[in-house]
C-alpha positions in Angstrom: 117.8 66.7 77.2 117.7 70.0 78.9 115.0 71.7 80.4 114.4 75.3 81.9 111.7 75.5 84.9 111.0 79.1 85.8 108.5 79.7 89.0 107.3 82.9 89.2 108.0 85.0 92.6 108.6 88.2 94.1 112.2 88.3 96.5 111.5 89.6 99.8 110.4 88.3 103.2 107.3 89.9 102.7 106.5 88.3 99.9 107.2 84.5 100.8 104.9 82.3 100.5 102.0 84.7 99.0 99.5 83.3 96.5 101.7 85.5 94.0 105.0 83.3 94.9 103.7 79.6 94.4 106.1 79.2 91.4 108.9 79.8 94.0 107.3 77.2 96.5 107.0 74.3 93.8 110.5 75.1 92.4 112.4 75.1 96.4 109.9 71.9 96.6 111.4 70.0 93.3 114.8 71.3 93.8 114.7 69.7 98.0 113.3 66.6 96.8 117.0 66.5 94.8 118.8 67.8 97.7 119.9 70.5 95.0 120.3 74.2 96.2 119.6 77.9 94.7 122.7 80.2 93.9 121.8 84.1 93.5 123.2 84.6 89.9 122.6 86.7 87.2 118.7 87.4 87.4 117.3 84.4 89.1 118.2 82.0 91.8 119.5 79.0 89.7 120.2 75.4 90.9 120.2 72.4 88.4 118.3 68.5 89.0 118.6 65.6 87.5 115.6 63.2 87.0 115.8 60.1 84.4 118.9 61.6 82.7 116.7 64.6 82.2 118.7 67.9 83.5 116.0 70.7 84.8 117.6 74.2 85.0 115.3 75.4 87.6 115.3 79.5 88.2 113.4 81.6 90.3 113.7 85.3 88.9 115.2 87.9 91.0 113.4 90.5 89.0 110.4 90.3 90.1 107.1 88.9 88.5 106.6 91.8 86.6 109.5 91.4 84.6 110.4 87.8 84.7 110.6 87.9 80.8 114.3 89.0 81.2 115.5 86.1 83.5 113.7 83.3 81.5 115.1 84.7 77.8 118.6 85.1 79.4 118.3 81.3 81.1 117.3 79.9 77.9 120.3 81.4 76.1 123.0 81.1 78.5 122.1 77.3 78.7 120.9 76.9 74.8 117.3 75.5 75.7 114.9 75.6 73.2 111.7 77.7 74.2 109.3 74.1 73.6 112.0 73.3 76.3 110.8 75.8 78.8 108.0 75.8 81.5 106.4 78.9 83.5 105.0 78.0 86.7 102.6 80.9 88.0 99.4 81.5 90.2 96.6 81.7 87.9 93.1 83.8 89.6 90.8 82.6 86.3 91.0 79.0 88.3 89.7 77.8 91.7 92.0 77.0 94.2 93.8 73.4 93.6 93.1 73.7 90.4 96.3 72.4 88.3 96.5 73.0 84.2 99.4 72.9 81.8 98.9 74.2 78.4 101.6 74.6 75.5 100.9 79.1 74.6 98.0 81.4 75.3 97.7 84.8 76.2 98.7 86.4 79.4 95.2 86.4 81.1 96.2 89.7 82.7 99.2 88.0 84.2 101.5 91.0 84.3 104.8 88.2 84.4 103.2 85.9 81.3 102.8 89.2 79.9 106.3 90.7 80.0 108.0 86.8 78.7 105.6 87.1 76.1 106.7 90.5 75.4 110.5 90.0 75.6 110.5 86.1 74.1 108.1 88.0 71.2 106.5 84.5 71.4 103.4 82.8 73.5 104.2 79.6 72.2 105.7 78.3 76.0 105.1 75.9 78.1 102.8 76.9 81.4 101.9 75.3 84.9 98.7 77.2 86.0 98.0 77.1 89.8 94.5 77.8 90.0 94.7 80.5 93.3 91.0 81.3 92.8 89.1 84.7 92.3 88.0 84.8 96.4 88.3 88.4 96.6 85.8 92.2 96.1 86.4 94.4 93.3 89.7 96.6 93.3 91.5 94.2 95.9 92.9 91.5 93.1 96.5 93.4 94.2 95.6 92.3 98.0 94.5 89.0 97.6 96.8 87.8 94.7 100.3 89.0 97.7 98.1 87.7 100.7 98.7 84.6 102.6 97.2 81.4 101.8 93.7 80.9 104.1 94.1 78.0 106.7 92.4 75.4 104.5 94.4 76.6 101.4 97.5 75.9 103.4 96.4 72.4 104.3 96.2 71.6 100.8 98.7 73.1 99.7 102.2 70.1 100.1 99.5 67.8 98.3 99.6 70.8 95.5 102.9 71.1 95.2 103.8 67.7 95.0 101.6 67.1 92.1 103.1 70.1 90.4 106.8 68.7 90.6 104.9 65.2 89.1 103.4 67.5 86.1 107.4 69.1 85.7 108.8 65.6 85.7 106.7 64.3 83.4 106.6 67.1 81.4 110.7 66.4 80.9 109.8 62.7 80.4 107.1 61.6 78.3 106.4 64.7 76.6 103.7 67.8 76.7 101.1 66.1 75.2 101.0 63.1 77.1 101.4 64.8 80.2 98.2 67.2 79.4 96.2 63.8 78.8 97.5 62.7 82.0 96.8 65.8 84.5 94.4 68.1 82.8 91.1 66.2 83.8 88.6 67.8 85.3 
């Protein structure tokens, strides 16, 4: 079984480790945990893992969040995943920080990125990691917050975050959407 793990991001220094590029940070997490390593190819960094004879095609899209829609639908073709096979790993402002929720289709929220793979798949019916980032910020400065740093006591929590994300993508590979929802989504 093959699956494709996409963690949204923006390239650039300035945007490392922003709220905005936690799907990078879980994906560099998973992929050092397997000692596996990106390549810059064709719209995404791209590096492959193996968990319990589960392969996990893990990219991190070079076109920035607001068109990330291009490097998932080409990932998924190039290595002939189905889309139930996919995962989208994203910040997510409609929860509080830590929160942690996969979910099989939805809308975009006003997630520009969700937004443009829904538009260029021309399905919502994929797989998504929500990291809750919160909605700490005034009116008219969701643009600031959402590519600012992580607050001192976000940034203590966060390795204890990311490592229960890469448990949610290896289970989601292993026993199934479903069971893994039952598992992780509690309140």
């Amino acid at each position: 079984m093959k699956y494709l793990i996409a963690g949204l991001g923006n390239i650039g220094s300035e945007y490392k480790h922003t709220r905005h590029n936690i799907g990078f940070d879980v994906l560099d997490s998973l992929a050092k945990e397997s000692d596996a390593s990106f390549s810059d190819k064709r719209y995404a960094f791209v590096t492959e893992i193996k968990y319990k004879a589960r392969a996990f095609v893990l990219i991190k899209p070079t076109t920035y969040v607001n068109r990330s829609g291009l490097a998932v639908n080409y990932w998924l073709k190039k290595e002939k995943i189905p889309l139930e096979n996919c995962l989208v790993v994203y910040d997510e402002v409609a929860l509080p920080f830590g929160s942690l929720r996969i979910k099989p289709k939805g809308g975009s929220a006003g997630h520009n990125g969700i937004q443009n793979i829904i538009d260029v798949m021309g399905s919502s019916v994929f797989t998504r990691l929500r990291f809750g980032i919160g909605d700490d910020f005034y009116p008219g400065q969701k643009v600031n917050f959402v590519l600012g740093n992580w607050s001192g006591d976000e940034e203590k929590e966060l390795p204890f975050l990311i490592d229960k994300c890469s448990e949610i993508i290896k289970s989601f590979g292993t026993i199934g959407l479903q069971h893994t929802m039952n598992q992780f989504n509690k309140k």
